[in-house]
N, CA, C and O atoms as a DFTB+ gen file, in Angstrom:
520 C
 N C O
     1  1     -33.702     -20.704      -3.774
     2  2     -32.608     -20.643      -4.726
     3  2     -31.936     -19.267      -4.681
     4  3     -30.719     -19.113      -4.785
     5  1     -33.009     -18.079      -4.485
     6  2     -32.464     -16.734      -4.166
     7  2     -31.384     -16.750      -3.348
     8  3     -30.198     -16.624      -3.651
     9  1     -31.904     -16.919      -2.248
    10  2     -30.973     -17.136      -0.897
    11  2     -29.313     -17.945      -0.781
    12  3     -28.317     -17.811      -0.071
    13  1     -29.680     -18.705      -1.778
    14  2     -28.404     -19.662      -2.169
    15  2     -27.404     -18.776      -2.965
    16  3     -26.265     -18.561      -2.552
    17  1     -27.798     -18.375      -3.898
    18  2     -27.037     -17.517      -4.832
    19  2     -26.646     -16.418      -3.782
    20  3     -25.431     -16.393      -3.587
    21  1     -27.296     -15.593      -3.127
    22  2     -26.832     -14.252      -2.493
    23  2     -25.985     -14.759      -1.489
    24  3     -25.112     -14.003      -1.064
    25  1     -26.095     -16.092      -0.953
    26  2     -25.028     -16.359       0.365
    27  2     -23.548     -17.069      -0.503
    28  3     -22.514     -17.389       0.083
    29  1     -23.691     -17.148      -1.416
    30  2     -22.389     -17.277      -2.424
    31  2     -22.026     -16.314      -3.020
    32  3     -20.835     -16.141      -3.278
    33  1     -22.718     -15.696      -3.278
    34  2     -22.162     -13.878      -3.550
    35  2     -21.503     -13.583      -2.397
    36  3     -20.317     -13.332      -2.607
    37  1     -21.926     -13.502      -0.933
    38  2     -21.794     -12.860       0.179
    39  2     -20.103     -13.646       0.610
    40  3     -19.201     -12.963       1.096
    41  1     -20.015     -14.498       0.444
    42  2     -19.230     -15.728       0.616
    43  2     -17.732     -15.276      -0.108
    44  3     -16.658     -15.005       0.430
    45  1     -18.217     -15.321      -1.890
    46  2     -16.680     -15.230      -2.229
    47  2     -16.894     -13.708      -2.246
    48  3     -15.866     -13.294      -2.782
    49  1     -17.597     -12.746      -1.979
    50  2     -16.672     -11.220      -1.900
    51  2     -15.860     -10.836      -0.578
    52  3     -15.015      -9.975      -0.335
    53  1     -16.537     -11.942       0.250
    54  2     -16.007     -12.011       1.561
    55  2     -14.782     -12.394       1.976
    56  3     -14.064     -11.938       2.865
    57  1     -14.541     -13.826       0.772
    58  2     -13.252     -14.222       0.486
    59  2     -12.484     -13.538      -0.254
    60  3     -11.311     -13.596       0.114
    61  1     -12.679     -12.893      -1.177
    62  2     -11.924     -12.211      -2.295
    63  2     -11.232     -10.699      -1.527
    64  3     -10.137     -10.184      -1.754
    65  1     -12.432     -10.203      -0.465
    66  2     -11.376      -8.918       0.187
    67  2     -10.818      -9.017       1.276
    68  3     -10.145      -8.094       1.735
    69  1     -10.984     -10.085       1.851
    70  2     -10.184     -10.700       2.849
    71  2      -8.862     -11.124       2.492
    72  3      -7.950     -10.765       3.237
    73  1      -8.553     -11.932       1.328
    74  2      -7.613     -12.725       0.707
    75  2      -7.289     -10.840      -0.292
    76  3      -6.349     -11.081      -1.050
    77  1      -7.416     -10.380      -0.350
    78  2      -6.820      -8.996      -0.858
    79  2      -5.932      -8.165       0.134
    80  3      -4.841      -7.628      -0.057
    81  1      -6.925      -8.233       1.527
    82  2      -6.311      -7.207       1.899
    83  2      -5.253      -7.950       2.810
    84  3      -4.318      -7.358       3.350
    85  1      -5.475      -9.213       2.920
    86  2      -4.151      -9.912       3.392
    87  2      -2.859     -10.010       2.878
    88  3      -1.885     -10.335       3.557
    89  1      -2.817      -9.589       1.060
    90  2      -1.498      -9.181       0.693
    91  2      -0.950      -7.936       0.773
    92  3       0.186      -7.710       0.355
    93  1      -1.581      -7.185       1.221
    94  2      -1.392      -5.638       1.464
    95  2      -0.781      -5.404       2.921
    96  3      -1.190      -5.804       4.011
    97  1       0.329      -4.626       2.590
    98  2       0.537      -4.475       4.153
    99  2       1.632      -3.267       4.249
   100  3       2.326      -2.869       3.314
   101  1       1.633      -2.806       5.499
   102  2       1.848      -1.297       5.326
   103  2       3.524      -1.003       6.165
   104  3       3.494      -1.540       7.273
   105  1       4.131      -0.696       6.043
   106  2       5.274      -0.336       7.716
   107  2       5.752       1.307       7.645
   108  3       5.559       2.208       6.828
   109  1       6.322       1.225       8.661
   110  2       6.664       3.035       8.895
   111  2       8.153       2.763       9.356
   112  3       8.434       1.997      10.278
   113  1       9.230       3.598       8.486
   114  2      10.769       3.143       8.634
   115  2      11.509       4.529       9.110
   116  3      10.970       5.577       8.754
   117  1      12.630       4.595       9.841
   118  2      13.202       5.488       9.686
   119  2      14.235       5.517       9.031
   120  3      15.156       4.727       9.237
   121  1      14.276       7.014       7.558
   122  2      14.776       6.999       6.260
   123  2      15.184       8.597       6.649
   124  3      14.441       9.555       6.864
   125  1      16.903       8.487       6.654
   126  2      17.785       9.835       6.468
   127  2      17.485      11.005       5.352
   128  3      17.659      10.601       4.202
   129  1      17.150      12.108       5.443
   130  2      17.026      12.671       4.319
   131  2      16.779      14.775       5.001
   132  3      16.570      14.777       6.214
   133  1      16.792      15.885       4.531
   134  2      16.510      17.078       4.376
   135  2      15.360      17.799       3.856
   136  3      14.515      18.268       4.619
   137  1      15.284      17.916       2.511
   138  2      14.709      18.481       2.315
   139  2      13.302      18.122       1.438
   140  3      12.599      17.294       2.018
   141  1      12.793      18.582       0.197
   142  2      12.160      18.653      -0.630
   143  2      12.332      17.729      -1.574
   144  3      11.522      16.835      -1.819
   145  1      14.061      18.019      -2.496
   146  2      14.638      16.912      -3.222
   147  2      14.910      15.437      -2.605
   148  3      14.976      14.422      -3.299
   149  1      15.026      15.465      -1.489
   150  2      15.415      13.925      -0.877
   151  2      14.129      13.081      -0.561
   152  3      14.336      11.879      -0.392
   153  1      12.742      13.553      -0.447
   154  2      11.358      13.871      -0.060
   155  2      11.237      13.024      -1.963
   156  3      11.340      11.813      -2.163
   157  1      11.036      13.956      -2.924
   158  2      11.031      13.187      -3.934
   159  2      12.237      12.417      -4.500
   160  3      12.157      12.116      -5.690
   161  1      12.971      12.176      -4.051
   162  2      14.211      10.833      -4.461
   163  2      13.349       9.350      -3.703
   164  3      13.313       8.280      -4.311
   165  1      12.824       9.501      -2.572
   166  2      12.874       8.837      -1.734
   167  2      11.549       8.149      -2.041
   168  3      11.519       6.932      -2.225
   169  1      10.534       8.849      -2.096
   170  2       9.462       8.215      -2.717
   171  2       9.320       7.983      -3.953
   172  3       8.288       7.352      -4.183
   173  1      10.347       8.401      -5.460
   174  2      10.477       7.843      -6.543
   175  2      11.002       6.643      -6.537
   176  3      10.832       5.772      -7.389
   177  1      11.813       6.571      -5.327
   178  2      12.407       5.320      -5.355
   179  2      11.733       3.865      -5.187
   180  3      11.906       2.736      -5.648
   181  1      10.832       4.538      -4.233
   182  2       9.782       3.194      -3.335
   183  2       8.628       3.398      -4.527
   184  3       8.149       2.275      -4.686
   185  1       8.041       4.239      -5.340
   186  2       7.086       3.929      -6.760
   187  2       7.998       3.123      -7.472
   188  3       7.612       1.994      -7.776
   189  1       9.093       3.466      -7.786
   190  2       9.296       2.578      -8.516
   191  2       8.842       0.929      -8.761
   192  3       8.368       0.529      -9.824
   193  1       9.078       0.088      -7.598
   194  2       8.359      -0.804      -7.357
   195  2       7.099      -0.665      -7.656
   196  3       6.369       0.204      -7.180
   197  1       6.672      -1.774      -8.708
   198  2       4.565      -0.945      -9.146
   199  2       4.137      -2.256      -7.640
   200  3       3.012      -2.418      -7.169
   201  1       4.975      -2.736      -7.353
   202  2       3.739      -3.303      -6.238
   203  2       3.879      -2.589      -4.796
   204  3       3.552      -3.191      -3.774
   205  1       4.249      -1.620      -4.778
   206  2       3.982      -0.557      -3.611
   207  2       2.710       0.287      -4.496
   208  3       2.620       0.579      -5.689
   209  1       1.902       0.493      -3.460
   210  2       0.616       1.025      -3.737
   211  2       0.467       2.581      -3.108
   212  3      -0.391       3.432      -3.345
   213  1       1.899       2.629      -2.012
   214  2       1.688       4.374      -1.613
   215  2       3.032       4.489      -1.003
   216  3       3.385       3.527      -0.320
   217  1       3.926       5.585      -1.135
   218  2       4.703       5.791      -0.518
   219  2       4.606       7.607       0.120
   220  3       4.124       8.631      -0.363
   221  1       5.327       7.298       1.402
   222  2       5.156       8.953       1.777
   223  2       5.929       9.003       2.677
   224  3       5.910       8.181       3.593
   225  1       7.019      10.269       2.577
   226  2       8.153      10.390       3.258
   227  2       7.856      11.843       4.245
   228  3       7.577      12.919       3.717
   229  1       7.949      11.690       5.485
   230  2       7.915      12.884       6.210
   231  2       9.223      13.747       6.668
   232  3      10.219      13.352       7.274
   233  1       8.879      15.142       6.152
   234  2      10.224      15.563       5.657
   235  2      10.655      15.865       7.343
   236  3      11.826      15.559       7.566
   237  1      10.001      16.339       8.387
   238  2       9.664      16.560       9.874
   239  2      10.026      15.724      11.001
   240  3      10.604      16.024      12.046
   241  1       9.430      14.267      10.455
   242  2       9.452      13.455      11.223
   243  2      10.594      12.246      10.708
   244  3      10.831      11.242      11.380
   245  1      11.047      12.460       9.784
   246  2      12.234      11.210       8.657
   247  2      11.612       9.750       8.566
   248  3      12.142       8.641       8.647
   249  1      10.538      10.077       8.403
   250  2       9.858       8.786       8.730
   251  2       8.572       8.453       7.380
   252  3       7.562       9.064       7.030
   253  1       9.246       7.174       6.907
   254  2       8.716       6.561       5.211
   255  2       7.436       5.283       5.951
   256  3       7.490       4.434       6.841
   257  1       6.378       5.770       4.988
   258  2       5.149       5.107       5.187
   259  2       4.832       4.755       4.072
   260  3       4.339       5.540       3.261
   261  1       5.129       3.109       3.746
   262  2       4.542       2.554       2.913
   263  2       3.371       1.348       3.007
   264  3       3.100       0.856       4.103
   265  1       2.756       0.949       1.883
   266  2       1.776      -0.218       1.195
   267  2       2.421      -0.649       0.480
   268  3       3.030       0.054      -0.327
   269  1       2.530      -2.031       0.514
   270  2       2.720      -2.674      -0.623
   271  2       2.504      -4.020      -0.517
   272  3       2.429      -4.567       0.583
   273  1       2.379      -4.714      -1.743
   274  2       2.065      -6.007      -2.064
   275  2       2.977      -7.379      -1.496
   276  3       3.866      -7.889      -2.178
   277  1       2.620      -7.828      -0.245
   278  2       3.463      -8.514       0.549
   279  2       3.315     -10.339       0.089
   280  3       3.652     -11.350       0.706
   281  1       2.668     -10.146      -1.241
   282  2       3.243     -11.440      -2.212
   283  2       4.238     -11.128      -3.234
   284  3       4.953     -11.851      -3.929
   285  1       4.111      -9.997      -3.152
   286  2       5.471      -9.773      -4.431
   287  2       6.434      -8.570      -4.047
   288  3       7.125      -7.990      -4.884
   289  1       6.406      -8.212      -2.512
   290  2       7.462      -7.654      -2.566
   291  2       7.823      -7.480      -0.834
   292  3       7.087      -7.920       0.049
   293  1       8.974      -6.822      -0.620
   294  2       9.295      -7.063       0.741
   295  2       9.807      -5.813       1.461
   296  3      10.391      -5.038       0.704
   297  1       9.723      -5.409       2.808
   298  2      10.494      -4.508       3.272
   299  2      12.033      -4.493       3.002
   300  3      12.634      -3.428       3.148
   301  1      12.504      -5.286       2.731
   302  2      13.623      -5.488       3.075
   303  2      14.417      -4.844       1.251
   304  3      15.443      -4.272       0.882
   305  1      13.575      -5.219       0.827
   306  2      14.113      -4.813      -0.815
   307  2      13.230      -3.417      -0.908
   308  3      13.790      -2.485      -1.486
   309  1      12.073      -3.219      -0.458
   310  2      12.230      -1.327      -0.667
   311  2      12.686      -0.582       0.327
   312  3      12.616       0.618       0.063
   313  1      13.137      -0.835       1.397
   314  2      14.413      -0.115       1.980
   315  2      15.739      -0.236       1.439
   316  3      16.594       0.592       1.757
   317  1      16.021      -1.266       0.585
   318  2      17.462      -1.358      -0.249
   319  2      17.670      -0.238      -1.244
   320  3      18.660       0.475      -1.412
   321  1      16.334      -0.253      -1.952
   322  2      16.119       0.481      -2.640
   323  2      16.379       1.958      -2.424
   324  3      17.130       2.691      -3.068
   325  1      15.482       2.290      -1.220
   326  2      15.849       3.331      -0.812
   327  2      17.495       3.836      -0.942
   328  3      17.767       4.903      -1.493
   329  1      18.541       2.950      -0.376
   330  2      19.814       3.318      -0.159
   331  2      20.592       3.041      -1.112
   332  3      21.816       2.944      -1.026
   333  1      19.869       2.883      -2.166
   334  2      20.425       2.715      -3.390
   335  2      20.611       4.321      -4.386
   336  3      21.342       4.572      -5.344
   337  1      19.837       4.972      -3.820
   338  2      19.497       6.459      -3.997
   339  2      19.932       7.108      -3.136
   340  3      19.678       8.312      -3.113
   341  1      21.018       6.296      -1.794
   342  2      21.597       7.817      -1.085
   343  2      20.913       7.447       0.359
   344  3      21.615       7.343       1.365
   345  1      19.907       7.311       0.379
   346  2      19.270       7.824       2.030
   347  2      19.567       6.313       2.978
   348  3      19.191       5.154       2.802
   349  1      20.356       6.920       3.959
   350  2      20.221       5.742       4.751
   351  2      19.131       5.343       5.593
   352  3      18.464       6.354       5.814
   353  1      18.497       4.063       6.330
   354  2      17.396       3.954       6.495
   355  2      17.736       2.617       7.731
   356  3      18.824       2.042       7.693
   357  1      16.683       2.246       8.768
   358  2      17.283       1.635       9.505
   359  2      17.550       0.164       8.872
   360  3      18.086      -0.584       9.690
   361  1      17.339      -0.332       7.804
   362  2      18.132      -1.992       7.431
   363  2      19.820      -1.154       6.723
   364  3      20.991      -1.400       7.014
   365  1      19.354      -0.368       5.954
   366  2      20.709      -0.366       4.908
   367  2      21.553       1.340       4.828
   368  3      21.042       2.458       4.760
   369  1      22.766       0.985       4.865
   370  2      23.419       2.011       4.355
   371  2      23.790       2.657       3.285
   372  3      24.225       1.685       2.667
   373  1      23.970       3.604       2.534
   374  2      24.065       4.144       1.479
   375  2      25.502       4.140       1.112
   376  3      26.244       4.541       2.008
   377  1      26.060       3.782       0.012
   378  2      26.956       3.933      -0.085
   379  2      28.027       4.900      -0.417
   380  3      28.095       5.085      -1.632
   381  1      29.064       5.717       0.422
   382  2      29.376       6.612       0.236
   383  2      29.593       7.486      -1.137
   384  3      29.283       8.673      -1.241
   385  1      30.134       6.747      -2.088
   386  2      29.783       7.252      -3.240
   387  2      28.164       7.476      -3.741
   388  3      28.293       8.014      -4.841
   389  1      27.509       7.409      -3.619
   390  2      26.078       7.737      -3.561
   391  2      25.386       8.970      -3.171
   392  3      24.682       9.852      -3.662
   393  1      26.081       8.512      -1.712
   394  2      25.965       9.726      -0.361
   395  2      26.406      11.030      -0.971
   396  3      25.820      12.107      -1.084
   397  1      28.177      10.435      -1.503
   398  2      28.932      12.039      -1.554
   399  2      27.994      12.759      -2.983
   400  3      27.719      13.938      -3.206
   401  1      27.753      11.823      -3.579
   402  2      27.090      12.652      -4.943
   403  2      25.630      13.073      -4.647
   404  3      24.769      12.907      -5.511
   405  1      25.440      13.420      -3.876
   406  2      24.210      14.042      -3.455
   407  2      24.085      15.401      -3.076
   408  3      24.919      15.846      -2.288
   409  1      22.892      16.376      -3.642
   410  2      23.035      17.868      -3.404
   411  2      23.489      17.969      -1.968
   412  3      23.013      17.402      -0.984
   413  1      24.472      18.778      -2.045
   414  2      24.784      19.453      -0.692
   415  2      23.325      19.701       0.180
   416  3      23.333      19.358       1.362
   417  1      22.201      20.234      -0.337
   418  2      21.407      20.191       0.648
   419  2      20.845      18.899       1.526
   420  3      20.221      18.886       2.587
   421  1      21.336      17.745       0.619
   422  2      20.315      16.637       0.984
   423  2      21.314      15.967       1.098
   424  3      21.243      14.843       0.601
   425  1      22.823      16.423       1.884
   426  2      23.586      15.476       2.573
   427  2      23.357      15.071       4.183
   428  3      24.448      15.176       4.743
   429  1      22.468      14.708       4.982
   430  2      22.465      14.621       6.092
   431  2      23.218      14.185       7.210
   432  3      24.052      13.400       6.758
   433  1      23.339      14.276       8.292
   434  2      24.485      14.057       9.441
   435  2      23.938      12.218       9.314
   436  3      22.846      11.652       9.286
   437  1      25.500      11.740       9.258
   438  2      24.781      10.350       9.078
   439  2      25.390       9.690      10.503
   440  3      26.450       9.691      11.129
   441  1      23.964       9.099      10.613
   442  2      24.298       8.587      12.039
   443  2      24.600       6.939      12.217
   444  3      24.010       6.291      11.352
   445  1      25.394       6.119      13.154
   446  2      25.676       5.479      12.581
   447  2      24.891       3.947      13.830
   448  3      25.101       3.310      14.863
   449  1      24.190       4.084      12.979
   450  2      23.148       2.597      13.179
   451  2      23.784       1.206      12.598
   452  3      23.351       0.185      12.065
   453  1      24.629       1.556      12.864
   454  2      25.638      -0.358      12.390
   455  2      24.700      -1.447      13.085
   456  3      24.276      -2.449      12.510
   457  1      24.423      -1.072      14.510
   458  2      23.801      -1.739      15.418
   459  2      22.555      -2.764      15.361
   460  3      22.395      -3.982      15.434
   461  1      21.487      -1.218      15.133
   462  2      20.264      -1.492      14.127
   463  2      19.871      -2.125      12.963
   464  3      18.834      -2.759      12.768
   465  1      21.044      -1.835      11.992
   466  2      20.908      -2.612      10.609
   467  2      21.811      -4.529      11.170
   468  3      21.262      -5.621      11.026
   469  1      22.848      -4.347      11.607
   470  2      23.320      -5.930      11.873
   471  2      21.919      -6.632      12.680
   472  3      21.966      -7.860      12.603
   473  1      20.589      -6.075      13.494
   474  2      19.880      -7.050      13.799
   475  2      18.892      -6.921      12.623
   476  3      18.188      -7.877      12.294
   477  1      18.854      -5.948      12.108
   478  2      17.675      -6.250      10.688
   479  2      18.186      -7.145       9.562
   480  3      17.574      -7.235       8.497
   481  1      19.082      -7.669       9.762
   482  2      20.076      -8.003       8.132
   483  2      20.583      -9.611       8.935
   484  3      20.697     -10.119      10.051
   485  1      20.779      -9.938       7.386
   486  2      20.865     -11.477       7.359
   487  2      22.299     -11.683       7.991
   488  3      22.996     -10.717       7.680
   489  1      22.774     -12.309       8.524
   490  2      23.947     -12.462       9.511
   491  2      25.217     -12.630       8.003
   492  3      26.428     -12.455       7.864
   493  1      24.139     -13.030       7.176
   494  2      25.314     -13.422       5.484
   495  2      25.381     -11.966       5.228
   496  3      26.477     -11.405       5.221
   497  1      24.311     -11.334       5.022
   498  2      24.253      -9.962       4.372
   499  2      24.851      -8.694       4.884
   500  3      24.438      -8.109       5.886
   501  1      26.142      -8.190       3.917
   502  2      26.242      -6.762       4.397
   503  2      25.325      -5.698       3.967
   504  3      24.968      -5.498       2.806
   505  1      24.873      -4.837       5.317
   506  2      23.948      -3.953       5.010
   507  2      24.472      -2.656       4.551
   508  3      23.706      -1.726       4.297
   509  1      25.946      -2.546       4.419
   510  2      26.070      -1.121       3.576
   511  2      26.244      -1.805       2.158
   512  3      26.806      -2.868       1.895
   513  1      25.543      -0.811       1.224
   514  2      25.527      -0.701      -0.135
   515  2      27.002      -0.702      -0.859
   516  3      27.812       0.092      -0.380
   517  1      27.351      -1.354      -1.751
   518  2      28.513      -0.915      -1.744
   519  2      28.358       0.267      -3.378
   520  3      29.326       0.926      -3.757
């Protein structure tokens, strides 16, 4: 009876972090940005979402590393997010009013990935912000 019970213990914790860590899931984006302030815009933006579990923006490399909960949320809406705050990123563009209201330090040379975002984006969807 021991044995029974511990291989059903063994069973659903087996299931339970399996079926956990299968909603978890991580990507690495490239996200426009300078300095320090754009560094915290950029990852306030992606917390915001409580089902992102980590965000981290490399100020060096322009490159956003997130977790998040891939039953309740999507790349595609925390990179929106992102450019909703200014930084362009490879799905979405920021919209110039956004852009222009941004510290002079954390205006970056914006490069123009039309290319990149028309194959990430829904053939319906425009990917600049308006």
């Amino acid at each position: 009876m021991n044995s029974i019970i511990k291989s059903g213990i063994l069973f659903l914790s087996t299931f339970l972090f399996s079926n956990f860590s299968a909603q978890t899931k991580t990507f690495k984006a490239r996200v426009e940005g300078n300095c320090g302030m754009c560094k915290d815009r950029i990852e306030t933006a992606v917390k915001a979402d409580k089902n992102v579990s980590s965000a981290n923006w490399s100020m060096s490399k322009k490159v956003l590393a997130v977790s998040y909960n891939a039953s309740k949320t999507d790349k595609k809406t925390i990179l929106k997010s992102v450019a909703e705050v200014g930084h362009d990123n490879e799905m979405f563009r920021a919209s110039g009013k956004v852009y222009d209201d941004l510290e002079v330090c954390c205006q970056y040379d914006r490069p123009d990935n039309s290319k990149k975002m028309a194959k990430n984006c829904d053939p319906k969807q425009v990917c600049e912000l308006k």
